[in-house]
C-alpha positions in Angstrom: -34.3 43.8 -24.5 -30.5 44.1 -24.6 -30.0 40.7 -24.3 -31.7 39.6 -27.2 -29.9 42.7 -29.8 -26.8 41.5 -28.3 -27.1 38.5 -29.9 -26.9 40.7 -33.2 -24.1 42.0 -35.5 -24.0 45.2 -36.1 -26.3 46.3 -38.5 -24.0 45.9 -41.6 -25.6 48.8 -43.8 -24.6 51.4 -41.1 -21.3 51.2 -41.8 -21.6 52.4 -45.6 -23.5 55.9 -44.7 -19.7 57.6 -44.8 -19.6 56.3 -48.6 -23.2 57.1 -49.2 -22.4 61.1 -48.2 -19.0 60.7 -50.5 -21.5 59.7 -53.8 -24.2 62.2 -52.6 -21.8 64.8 -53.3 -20.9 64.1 -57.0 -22.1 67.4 -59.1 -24.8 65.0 -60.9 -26.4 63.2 -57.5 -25.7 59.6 -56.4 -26.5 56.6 -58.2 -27.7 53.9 -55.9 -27.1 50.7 -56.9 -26.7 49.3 -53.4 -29.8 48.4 -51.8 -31.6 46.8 -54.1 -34.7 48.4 -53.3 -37.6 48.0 -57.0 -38.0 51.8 -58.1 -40.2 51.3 -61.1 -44.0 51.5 -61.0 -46.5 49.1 -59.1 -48.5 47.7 -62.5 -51.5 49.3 -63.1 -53.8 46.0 -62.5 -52.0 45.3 -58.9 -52.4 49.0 -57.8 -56.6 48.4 -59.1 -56.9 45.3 -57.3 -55.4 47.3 -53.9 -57.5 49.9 -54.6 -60.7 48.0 -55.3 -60.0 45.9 -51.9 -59.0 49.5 -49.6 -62.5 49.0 -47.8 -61.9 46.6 -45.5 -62.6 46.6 -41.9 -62.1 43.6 -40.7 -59.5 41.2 -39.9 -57.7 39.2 -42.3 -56.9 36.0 -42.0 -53.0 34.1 -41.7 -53.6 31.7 -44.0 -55.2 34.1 -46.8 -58.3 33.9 -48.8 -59.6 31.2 -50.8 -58.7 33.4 -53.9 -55.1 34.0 -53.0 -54.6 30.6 -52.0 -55.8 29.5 -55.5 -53.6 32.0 -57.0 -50.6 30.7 -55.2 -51.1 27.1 -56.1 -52.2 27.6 -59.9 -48.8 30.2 -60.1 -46.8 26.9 -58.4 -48.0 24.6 -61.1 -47.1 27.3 -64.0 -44.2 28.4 -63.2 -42.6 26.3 -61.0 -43.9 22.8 -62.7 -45.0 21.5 -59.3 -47.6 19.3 -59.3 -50.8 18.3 -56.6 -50.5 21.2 -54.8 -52.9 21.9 -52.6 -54.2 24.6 -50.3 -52.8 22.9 -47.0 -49.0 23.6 -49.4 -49.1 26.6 -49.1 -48.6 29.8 -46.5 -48.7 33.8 -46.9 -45.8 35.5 -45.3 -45.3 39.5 -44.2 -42.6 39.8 -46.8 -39.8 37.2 -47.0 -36.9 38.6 -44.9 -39.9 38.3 -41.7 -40.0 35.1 -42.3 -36.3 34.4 -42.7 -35.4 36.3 -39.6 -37.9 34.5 -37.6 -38.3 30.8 -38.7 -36.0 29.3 -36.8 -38.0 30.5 -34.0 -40.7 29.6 -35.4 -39.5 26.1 -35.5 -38.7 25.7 -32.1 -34.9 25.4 -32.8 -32.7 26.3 -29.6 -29.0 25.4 -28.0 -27.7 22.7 -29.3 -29.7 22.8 -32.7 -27.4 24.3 -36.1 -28.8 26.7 -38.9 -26.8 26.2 -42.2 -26.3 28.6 -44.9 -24.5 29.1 -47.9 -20.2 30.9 -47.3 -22.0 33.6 -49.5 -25.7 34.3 -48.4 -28.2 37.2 -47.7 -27.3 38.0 -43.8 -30.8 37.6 -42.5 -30.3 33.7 -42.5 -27.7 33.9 -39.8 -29.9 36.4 -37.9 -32.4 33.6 -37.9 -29.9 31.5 -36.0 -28.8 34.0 -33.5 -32.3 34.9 -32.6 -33.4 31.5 -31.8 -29.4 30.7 -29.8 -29.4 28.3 -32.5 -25.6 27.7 -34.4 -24.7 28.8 -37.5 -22.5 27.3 -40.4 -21.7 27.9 -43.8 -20.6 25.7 -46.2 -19.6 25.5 -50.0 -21.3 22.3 -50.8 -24.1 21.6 -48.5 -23.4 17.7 -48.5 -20.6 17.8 -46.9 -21.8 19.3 -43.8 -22.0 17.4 -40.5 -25.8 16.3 -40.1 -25.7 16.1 -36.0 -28.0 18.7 -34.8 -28.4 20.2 -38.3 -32.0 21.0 -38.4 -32.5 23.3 -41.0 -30.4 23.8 -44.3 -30.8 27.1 -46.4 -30.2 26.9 -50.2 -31.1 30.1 -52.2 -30.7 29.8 -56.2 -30.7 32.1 -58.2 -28.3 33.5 -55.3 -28.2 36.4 -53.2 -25.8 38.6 -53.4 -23.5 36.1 -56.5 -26.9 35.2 -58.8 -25.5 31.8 -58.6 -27.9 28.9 -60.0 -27.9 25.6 -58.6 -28.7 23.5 -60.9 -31.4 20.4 -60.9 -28.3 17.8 -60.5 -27.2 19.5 -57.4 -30.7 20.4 -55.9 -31.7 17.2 -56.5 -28.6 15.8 -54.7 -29.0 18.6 -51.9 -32.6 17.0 -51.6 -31.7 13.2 -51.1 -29.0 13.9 -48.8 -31.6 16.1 -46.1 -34.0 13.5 -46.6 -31.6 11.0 -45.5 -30.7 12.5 -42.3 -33.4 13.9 -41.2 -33.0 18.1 -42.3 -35.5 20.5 -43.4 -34.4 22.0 -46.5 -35.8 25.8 -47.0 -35.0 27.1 -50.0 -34.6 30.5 -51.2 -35.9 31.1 -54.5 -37.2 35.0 -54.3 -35.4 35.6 -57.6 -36.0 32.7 -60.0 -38.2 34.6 -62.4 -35.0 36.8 -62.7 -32.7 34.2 -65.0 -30.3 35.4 -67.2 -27.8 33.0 -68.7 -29.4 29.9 -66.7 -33.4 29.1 -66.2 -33.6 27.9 -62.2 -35.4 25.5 -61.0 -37.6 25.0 -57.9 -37.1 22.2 -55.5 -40.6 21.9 -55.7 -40.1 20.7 -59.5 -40.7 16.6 -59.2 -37.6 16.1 -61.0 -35.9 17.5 -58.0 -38.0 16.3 -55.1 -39.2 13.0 -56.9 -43.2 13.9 -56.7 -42.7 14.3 -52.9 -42.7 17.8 -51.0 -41.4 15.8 -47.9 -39.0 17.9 -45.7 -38.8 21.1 -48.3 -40.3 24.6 -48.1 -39.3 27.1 -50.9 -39.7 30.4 -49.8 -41.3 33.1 -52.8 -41.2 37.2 -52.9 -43.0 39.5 -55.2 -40.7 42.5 -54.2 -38.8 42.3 -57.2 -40.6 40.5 -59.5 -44.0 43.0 -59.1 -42.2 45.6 -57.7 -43.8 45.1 -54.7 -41.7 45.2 -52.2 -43.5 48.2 -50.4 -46.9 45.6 -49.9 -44.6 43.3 -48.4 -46.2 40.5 -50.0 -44.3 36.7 -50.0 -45.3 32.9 -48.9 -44.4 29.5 -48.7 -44.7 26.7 -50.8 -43.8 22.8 -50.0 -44.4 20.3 -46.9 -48.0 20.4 -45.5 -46.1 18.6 -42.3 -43.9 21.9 -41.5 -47.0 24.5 -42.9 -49.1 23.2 -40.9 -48.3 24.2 -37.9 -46.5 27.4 -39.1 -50.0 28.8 -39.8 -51.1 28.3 -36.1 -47.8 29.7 -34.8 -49.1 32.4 -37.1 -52.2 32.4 -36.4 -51.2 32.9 -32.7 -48.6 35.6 -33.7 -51.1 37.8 -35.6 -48.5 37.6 -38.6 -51.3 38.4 -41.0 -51.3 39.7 -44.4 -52.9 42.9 -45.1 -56.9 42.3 -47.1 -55.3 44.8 -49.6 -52.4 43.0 -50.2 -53.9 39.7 -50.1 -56.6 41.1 -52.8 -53.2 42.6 -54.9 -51.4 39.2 -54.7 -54.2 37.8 -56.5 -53.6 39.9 -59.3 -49.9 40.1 -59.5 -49.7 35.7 -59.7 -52.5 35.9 -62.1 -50.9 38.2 -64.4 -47.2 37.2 -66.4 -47.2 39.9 -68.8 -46.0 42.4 -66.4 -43.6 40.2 -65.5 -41.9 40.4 -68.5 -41.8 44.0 -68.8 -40.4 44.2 -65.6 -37.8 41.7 -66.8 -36.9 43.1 -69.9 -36.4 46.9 -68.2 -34.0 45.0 -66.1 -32.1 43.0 -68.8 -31.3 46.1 -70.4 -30.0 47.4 -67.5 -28.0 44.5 -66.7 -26.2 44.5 -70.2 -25.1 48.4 -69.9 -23.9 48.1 -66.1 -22.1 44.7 -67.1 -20.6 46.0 -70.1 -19.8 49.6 -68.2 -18.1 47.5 -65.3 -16.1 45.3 -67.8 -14.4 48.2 -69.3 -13.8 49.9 -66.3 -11.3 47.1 -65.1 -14.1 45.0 -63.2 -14.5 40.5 -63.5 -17.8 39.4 -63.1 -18.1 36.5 -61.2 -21.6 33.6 -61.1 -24.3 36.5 -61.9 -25.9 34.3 -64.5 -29.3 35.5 -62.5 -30.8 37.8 -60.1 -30.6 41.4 -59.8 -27.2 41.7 -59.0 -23.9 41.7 -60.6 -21.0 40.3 -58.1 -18.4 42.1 -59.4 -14.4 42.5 -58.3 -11.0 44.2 -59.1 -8.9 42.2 -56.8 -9.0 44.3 -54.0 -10.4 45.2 -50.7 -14.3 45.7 -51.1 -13.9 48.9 -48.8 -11.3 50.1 -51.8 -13.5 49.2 -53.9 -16.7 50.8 -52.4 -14.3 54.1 -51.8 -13.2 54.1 -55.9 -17.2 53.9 -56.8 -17.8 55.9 -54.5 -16.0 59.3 -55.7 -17.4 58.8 -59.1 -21.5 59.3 -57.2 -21.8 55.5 -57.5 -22.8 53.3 -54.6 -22.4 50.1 -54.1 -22.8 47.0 -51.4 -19.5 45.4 -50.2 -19.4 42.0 -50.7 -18.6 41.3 -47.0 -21.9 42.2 -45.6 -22.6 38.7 -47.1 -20.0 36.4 -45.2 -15.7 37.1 -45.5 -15.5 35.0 -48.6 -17.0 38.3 -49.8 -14.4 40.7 -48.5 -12.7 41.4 -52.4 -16.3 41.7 -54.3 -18.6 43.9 -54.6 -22.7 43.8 -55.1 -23.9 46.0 -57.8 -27.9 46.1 -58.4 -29.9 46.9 -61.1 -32.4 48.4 -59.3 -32.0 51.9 -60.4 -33.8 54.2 -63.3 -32.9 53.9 -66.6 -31.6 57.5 -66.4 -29.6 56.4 -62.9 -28.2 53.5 -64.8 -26.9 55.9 -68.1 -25.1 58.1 -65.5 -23.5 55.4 -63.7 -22.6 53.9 -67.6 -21.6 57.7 -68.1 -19.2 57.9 -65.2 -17.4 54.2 -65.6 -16.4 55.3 -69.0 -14.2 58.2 -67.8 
């Protein structure tokens, strides 16, 4: 077993528990705005479709119901203006950082074969790499990488930890370029509900992939969008050629949703009005914490969507972390997300309203 954690860094949250204890002990509690973890309510019709589906005693299946399937494909065509898709499109997931940890797997990649990910990215994808003893690489502009032995190519818009948009002239570029030489192109797009000064786009959106889902797979969470991030509730969306056998890798696996969950997905694609609650709680929060940061000495950096702010003062993330840190606020240091990070930090929105006025309240001093 050693030999395959070995392959691991260090599990990069450990290392802020000191700074966690420091903003624990401010007279008025911590404010966490590090994890990123959804603390408002389930909606009402998700938590009745769970409820209504609790009795069930037999298995579920890896590729999902009918029902969820449907829901999936007709939420594709709304939101994400893809068009033709089709049940054989499509793929539940155990959550999204499962599937990210263990795609490359998955895949069959090995020694020899290279994993690439944005300079700034969510650390799971190079966990991915490691666990299969595939390489790793991250690049600034993903054209410009060296395609021998690139298998798999990452892109994630809106951005995790920056909220950086692509936009459709450089996804569509991305697109052409891994069709040329031969490289899968997953992309991220757990937050793209969650645009703020940019509306992103899928690559599943014809005027990106050019009507074909050849060689792509976007990769969709309803953690923060449903605030379900507790059901652990995500899929697939793209090449039937790569889904295909995914679902019987799956299927060998046992990496099965939950009935409940399935029967709560349903509800959650079906319905956009929560959705827009959810996003307007955290559009107000986003404008106080921005403003709050801004006139405590902070740049904001990208951040256009997401739930994060990326956020500097020209310094050491650590300093920084430490500064926030006496005044009960806690934050993520921007170099859990690759060294270009080391002078940022992450700050989420993912707190109360109340949380948020403190943290407002204490920046002001």
């Amino acid at each position: 077993m050693s030999a395959v954690s070995d392959r691991l860094p260090t599990f990069p949250w450990d290392k802020l528990e000191p700074y966690k204890k420091t903003a624990a002990a401010h007279p008025d509690g911590i404010v966490d705005l590090s994890v990123g973890t959804p603390v408002d309510p389930v909606p009402e019709p998700i938590q009745k479709a769970l409820i209504a589906a609790a009795d069930s005693p037999g298995y579920p299946t890896v590729w999902g119901t009918p029902e969820l399937r449907d829901a999936i494909t007709r939420w594709a065509e709304r939101r994400l203006g893809a068009r033709g898709i089709t049940h054989h499109h499509v793929l539940p997931v155990v959550g999204s950082k499962e599937l990210v940890a263990w795609l490359p797997t998955q895949l069959g990649l090995g020694p020899g074969d290279k994993v690439a990910f944005p300079r700034l990215a969510y650390p799971t994808y190079e966990v991915g790499a490691r666990l299969a003893r595939a390489e790793h690489v991250a690049y600034d502009d993903p054209t410009e990488l060296d395609p021998a032995g690139l298998k798999l190519l990452w892109l994630n818009s809106p951005s995790n930890p920056t909220g950086r948009v692509l936009s459709r002239e450089e996804l569509t570029r991305t697109v052409a370029w891994a069709r040329e030489h031969g490289v899968l192109v997953l992309s991220d797009e757990c937050y793209i509900e969650l645009g703020w000064e940019a509306d992103p786009v899928s690559v599943l959106h014809p005027d990106v992939n050019g009507g074909s889902y050849d060689g792509i797979v976007s990769v969709h969470s309803l953690s923060k969008r449903s605030n379900l991030a507790g059901y652990r509730a995500a899929f697939l969306a793209g090449d039937p050629a790569v889904l295909g056998p995914l679902l019987q890798i799956r299927k060998h696996g046992g990496m099965m949703t939950s009935a409940p969950t399935q029967a709560a997905v349903v509800a959650a694609l079906g319905d956009d009005e929560h959705v827009r609650v959810q996003r307007e709680r955290y559009a107000a929060r986003r404008t106080a914490l921005r403003e709050a940061l801004l006139g405590h000495g902070f740049r904001i950096e990208h951040s256009e969507a997401s739930l994060y702010l990326w956020a500097t003062r020209d310094e050491s993330c650590w300093d920084t972390v430490a500064h926030l840190a006496e005044r009960g606020i806690l934050v993520a240091p921007g170099d859990f997300y690759g060294p270009a990070g080391q002078r940022f930090v992450r700050v989420a929105l993912t707190a109360t309203d109340e949380r948020v006025r403190a943290a407002v309240e204490r920046l002001s001093v």
